[in-house]
C-alpha positions as CSV (number, residue, x, y, z in Angstrom):
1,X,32.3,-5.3,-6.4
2,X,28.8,-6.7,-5.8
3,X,25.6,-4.6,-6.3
4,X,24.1,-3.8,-2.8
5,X,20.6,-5.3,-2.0
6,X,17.9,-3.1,-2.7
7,X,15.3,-2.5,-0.1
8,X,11.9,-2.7,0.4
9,X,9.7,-1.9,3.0
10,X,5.8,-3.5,3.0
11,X,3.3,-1.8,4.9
12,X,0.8,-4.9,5.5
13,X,3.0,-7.1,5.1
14,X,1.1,-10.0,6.5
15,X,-2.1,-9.7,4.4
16,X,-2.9,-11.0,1.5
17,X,-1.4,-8.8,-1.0
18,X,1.5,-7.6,1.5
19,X,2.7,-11.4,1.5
20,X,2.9,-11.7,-2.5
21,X,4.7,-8.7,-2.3
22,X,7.1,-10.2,0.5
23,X,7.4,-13.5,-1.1
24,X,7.8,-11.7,-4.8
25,X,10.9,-9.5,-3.5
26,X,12.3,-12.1,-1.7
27,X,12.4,-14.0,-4.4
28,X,14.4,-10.8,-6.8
29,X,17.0,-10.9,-3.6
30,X,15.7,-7.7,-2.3
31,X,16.5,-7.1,1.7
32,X,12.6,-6.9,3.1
33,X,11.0,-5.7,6.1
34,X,7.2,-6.2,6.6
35,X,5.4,-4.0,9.2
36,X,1.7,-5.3,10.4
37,X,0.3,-6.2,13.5
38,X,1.9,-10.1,12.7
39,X,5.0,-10.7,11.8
40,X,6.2,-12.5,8.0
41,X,8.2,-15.2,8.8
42,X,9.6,-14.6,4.8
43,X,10.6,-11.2,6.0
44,X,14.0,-10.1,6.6
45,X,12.8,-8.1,9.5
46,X,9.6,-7.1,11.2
47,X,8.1,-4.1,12.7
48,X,5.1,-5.0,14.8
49,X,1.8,-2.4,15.3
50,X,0.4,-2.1,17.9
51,X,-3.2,-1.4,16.8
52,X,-3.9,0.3,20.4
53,X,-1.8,3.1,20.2
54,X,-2.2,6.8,18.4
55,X,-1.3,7.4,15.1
56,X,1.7,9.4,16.7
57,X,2.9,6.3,19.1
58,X,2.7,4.2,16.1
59,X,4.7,6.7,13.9
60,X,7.3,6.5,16.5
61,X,8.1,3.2,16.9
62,X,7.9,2.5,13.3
63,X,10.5,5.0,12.7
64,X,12.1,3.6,15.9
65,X,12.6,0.1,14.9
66,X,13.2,1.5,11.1
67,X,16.4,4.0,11.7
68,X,17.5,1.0,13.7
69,X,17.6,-1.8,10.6
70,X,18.7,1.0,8.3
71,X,22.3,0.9,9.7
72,X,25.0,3.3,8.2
73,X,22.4,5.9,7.1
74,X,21.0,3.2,4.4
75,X,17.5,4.0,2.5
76,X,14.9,2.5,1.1
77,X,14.4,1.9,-2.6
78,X,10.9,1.8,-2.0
79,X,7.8,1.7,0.2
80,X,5.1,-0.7,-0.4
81,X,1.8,0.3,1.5
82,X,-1.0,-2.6,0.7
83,X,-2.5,-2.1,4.6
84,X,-5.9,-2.3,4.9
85,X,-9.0,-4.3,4.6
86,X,-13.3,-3.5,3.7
87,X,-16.0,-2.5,5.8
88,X,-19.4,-1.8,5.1
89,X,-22.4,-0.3,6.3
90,X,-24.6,3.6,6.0
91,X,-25.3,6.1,8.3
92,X,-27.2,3.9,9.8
93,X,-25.9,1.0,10.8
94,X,-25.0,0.0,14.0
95,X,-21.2,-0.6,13.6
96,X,-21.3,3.0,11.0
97,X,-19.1,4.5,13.2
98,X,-16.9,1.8,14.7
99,X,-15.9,0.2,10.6
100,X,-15.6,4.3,9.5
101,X,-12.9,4.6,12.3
102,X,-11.1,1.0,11.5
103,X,-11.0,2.2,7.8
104,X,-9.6,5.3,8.3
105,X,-6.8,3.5,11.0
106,X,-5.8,1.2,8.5
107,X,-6.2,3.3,5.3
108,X,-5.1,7.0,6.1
109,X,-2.9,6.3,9.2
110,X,-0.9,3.5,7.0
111,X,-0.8,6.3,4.5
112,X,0.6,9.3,6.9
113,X,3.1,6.9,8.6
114,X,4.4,5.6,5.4
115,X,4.9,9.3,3.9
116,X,6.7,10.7,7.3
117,X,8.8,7.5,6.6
118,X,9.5,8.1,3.1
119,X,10.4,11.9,3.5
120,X,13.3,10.4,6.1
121,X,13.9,7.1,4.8
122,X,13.5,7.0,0.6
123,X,16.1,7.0,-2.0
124,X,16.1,9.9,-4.0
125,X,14.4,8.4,-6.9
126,X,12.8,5.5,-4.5
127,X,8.8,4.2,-5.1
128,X,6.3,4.8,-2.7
129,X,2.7,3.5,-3.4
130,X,-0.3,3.9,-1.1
131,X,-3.3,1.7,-0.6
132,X,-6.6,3.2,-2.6
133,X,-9.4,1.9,-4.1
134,X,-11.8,2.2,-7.6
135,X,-15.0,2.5,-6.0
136,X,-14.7,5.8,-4.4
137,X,-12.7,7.4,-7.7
138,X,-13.6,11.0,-8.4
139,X,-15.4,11.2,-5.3
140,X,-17.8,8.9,-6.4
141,X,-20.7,7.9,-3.7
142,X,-20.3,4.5,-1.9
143,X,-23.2,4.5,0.3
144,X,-23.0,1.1,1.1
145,X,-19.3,1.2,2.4
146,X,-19.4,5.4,3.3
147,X,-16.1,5.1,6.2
148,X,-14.4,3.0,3.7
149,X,-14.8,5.3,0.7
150,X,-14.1,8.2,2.5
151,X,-10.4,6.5,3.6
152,X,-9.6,5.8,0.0
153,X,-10.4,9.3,-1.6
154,X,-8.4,10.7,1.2
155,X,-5.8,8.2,0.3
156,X,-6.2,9.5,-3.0
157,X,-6.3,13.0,-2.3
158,X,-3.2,12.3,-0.4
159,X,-1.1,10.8,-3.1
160,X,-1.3,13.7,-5.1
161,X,-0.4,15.8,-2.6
162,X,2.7,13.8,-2.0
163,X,3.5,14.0,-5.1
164,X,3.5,17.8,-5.8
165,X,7.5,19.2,-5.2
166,X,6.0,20.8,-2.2
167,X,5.0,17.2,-0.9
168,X,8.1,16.8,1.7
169,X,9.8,14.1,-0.4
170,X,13.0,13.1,-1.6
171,X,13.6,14.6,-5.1
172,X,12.0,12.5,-7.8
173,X,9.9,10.1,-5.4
174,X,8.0,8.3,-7.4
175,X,4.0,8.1,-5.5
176,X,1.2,5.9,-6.8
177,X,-2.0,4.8,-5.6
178,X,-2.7,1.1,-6.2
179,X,-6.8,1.0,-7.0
180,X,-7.9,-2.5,-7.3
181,X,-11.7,-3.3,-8.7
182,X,-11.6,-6.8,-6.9
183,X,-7.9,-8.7,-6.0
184,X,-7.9,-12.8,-6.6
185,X,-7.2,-13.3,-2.5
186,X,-8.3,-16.3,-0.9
187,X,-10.4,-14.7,1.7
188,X,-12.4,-13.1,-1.2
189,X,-12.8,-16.7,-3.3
190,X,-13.6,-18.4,0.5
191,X,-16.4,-15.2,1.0
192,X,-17.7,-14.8,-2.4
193,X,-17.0,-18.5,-4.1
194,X,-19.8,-18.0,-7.0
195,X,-18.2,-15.2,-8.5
196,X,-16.1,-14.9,-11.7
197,X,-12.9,-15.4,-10.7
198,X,-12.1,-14.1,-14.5
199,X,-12.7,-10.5,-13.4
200,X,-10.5,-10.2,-10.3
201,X,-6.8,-8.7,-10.4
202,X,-4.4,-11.4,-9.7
203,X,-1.8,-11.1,-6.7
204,X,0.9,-11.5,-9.1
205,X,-0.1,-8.6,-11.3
206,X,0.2,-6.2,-8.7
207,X,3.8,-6.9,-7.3
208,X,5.3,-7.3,-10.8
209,X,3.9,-3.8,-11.7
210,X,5.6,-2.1,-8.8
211,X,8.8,-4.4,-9.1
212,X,8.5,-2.8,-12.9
213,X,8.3,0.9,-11.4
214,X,11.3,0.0,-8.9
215,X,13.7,-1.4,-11.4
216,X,12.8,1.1,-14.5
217,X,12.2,4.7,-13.6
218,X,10.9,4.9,-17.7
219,X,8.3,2.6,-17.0
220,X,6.5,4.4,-14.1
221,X,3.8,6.6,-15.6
222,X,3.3,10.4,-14.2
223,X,3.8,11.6,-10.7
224,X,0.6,11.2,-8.6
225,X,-1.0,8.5,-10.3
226,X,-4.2,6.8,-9.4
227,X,-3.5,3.6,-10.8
228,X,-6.9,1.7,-11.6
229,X,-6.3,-2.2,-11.8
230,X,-9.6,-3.8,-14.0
231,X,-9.3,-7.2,-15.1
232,X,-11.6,-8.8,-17.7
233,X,-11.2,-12.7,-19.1
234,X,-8.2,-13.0,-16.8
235,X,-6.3,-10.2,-18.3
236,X,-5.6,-6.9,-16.6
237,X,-5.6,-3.7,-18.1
238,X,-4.6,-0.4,-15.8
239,X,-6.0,3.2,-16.4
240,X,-4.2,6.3,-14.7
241,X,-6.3,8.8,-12.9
């Protein structure tokens, strides 16, 4: 009797880091289904946002076009959310408010929408990570960036919240937010080319990390981690916040 495919579900699917982890699953023979305003043609499926609607319209079709793929009352092993993208700019700046409220749309609405999914959709035992960020880390002040830090420590605030047994999850859901210093994408080498490359956390890193946590429940660390990726001469150490 074979082994059933394990699933996977990227949030951001057709970024950067959402395509490693499409390509990197695809590759283990895991059934995938990326969900971002573009479709992955190396997905298995695609839901498509629609970046115009509410956070509750876009909750509903998600889960829509999800209960419809998940045939048979199938779940997830895990969901992947690497949505989201950088902003900048203070109090004063003339797009302040405009880049605070794209932040928070593709940070925290990502994050809501993936949880309501998990709580319906996960394994009992599944992986669910969440898209936050080292700079804003214990509340820390990012002045230059201020609607993109404030996304990420409510990311953060949000994955432990999750991850409490009061969190509305499947029993032993495993939650982690993913906090990259700088990730090795090539929009990053094409907009900052003099930089050392050295110091910035490679794609590949990330997705075998979470493939790790997926396949061996021993090698996840503790509930509610803030996982802090910071890479030095090309090698990677994490730290868990």
């Amino acid at each position: 009797m074979s082994t059933p495919l394990k699933r996977v579900l990227v949030y951001g699917g057709s970024g950067a880091l959402g395509n490693q982890l499409v390509n990197h699953f695809k590759n283990k023979n895991y059934w995938v289904v990326s969900v971002d305003m573009k479709e992955n043609q190396a997905a298995n499926a695609n839901i498509l946002v629609n970046s115009s609607q509410s956070l509750i319209e876009q909750e509903q079709n998600i889960e829509e076009n999800v209960k419809q793929l998940l045939n048979e009352g199938a779940k997830l092993d895990a969901i992947l959310n690497v949505a989201g993208g950088w902003a900048g700019g203070n109090a004063s700046s003339a797009q302040f408010l405009s880049n605070s409220d794209l932040m928070w749309r593709q940070s925290v609405w990502s994050s809501l929408i993936s949880a309501s999914l998990a709580s319906k959709h996960l394994k009992e035992n599944g992986v669910m990570t969440l898209p936050g960020a080292a700079a804003p880390l214990d509340l820390a002040p990012t002045p230059g960036m201020i609607g993109y830090g404030m996304a990420k420590a409510a990311v953060h605030q949000l994955t432990k919240s999750l991850a409490d047994e009061k969190g509305g999850l499947p029993t032993n859901t495993f939650v982690a937010a993913l906090l990259p210093i700088t990730l090795d994408t090539p929009m990053n080498r094409k907009w900052m080319p003099k930089a050392d490359f050295s110091s910035w956390t490679p794609l590949e890193f990330v997705s075998e990390l979470v493939e790790k946590w997926i396949e061996d429940p021993s090698q996840r660390p503790h509930n509610g981690s803030l996982v802090k990726m910071d890479t030095k001469n090309n090698e990677t150490q994490i730290s868990l916040h």
